[in-house]
C-alpha positions as a Python dict, from the first residue, in 0.01 Angstrom:
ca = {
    (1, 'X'): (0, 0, 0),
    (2, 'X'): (162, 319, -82),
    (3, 'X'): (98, 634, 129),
    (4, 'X'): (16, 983, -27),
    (5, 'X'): (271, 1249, -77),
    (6, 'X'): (113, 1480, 160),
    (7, 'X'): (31, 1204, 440),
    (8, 'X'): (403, 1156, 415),
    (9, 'X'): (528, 1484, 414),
    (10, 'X'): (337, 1524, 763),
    (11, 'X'): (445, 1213, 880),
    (12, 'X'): (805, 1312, 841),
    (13, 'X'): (721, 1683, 963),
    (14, 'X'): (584, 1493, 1310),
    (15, 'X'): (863, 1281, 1322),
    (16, 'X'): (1101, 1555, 1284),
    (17, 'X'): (963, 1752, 1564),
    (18, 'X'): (965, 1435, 1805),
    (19, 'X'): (1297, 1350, 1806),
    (20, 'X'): (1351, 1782, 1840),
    (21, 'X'): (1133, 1813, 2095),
    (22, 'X'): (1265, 1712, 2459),
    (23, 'X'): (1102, 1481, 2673),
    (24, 'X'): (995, 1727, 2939),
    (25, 'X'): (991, 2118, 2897),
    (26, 'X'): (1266, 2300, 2995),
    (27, 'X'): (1123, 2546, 3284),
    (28, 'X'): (1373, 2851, 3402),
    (29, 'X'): (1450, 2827, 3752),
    (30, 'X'): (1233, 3042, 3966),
    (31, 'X'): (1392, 3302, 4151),
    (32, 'X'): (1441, 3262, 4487),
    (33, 'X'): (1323, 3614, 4624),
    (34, 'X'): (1215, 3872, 4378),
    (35, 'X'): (1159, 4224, 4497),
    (36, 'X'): (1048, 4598, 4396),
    (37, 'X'): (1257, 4844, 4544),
    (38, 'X'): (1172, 5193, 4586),
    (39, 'X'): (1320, 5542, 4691),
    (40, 'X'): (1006, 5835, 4716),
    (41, 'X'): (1178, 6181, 4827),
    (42, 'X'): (966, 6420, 4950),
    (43, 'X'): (1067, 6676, 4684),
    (44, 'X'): (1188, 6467, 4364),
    (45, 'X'): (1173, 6183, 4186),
    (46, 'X'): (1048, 5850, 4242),
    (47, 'X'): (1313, 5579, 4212),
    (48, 'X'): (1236, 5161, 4132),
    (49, 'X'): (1485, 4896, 4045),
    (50, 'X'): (1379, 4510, 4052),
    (51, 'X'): (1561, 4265, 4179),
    (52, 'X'): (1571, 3854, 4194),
    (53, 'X'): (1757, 3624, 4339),
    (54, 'X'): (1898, 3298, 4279),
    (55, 'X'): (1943, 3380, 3998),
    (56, 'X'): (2069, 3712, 4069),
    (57, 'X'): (1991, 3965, 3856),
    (58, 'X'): (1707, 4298, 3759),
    (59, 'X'): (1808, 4662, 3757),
    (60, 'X'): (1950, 4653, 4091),
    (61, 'X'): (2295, 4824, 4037),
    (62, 'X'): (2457, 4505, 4250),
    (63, 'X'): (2205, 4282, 4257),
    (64, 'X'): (2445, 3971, 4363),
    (65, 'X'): (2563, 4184, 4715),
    (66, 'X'): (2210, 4243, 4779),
    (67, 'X'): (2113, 3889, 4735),
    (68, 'X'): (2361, 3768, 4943),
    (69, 'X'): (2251, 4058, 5215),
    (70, 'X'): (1876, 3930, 5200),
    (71, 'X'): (2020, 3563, 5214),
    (72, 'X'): (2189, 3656, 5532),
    (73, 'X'): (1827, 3728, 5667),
    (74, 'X'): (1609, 3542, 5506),
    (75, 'X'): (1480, 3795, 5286),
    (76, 'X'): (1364, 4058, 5546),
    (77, 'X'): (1510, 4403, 5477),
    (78, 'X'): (1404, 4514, 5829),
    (79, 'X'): (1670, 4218, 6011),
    (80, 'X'): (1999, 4392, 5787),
    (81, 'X'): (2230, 4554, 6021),
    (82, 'X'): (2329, 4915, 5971),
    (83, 'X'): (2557, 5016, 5773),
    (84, 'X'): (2870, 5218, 5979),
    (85, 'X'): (2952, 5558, 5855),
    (86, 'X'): (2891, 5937, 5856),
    (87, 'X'): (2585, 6112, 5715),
    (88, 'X'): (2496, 6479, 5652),
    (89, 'X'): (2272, 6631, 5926),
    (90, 'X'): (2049, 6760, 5587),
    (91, 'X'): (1675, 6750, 5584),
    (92, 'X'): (1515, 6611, 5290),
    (93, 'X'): (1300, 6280, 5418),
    (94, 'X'): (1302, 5974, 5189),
    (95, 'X'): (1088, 5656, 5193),
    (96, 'X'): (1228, 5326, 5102),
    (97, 'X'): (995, 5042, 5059),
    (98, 'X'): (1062, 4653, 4973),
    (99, 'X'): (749, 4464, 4796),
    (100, 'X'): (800, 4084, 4731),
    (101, 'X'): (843, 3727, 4777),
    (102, 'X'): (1117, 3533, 4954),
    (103, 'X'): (1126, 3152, 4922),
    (104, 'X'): (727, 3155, 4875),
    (105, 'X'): (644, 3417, 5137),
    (106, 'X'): (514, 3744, 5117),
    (107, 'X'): (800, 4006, 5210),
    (108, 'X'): (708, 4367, 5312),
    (109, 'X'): (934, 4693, 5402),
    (110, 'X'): (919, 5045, 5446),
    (111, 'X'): (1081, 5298, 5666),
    (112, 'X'): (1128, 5719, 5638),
    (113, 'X'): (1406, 5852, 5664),
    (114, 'X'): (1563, 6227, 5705),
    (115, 'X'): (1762, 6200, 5403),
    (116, 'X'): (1843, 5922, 5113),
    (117, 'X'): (2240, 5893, 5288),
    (118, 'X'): (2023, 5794, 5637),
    (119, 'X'): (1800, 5576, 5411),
    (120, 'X'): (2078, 5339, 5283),
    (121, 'X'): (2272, 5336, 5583),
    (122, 'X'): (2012, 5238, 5772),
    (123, 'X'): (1925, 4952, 5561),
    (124, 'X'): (2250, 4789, 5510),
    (125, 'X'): (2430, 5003, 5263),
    (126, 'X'): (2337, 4812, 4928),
    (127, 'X'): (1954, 4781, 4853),
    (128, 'X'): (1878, 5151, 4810),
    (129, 'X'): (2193, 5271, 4695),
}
């Protein structure tokens, strides 16, 4: 019995894309914590930056230091130690808030602070930078 052009053309098309296809889809790895990060002055502009980790990356400007500063707490911002160092005596409050998820759970920040220099120290020295 002899099979028609076009039923073999699909048959070979279908065969091709078995043997291209892999057994299981590939899935990316989910991030470990993902987070929005923001800086709202008083007077100025708003700031945001993403960030993920595990794999490490968003527009965080260091987004592996931060990771491994959230790692070191279990993703809550509020458990990072302070940062050591001077800061103007200026007036110009900032808030800094931290929206997301850390190994599955719901992770929430904010604080106000007299200025952005306070703001960062405050918080570790990396995530609002």
């Amino acid at each position: 019995m002899q099979m028609p052009r076009a039923r073999f053309r699909w048959a070979a098309v279908l065969a091709g894309m078995a043997v291209l296809a892999p057994a299981a889809p590939v899935r990316a790895a989910e991030p470990v914590g993902a987070y929005l990060l923001m800086v709202t002055p008083e007077h100025g502009s708003v700031t945001a930056v993403n960030l993920w980790c595990r794999p490490d990356g968003g527009t965080h400007h260091a987004p592996s230091r931060a990771c491994d500063q959230l790692e070191s707490v279990n993703g809550e911002v509020r458990r990072i130690g302070v940062q050591q160092g001077a800061c103007t005596m200026e007036y110009s409050p900032v808030r800094v808030s931290a929206d997301g998820r850390w190994r599955g759970k719901a992770r929430h920040f904010a604080g106000t602070y007299p200025n952005r220099c306070a703001a960062v120290r405050q918080t570790g020295g990396i995530l609002f930078r």
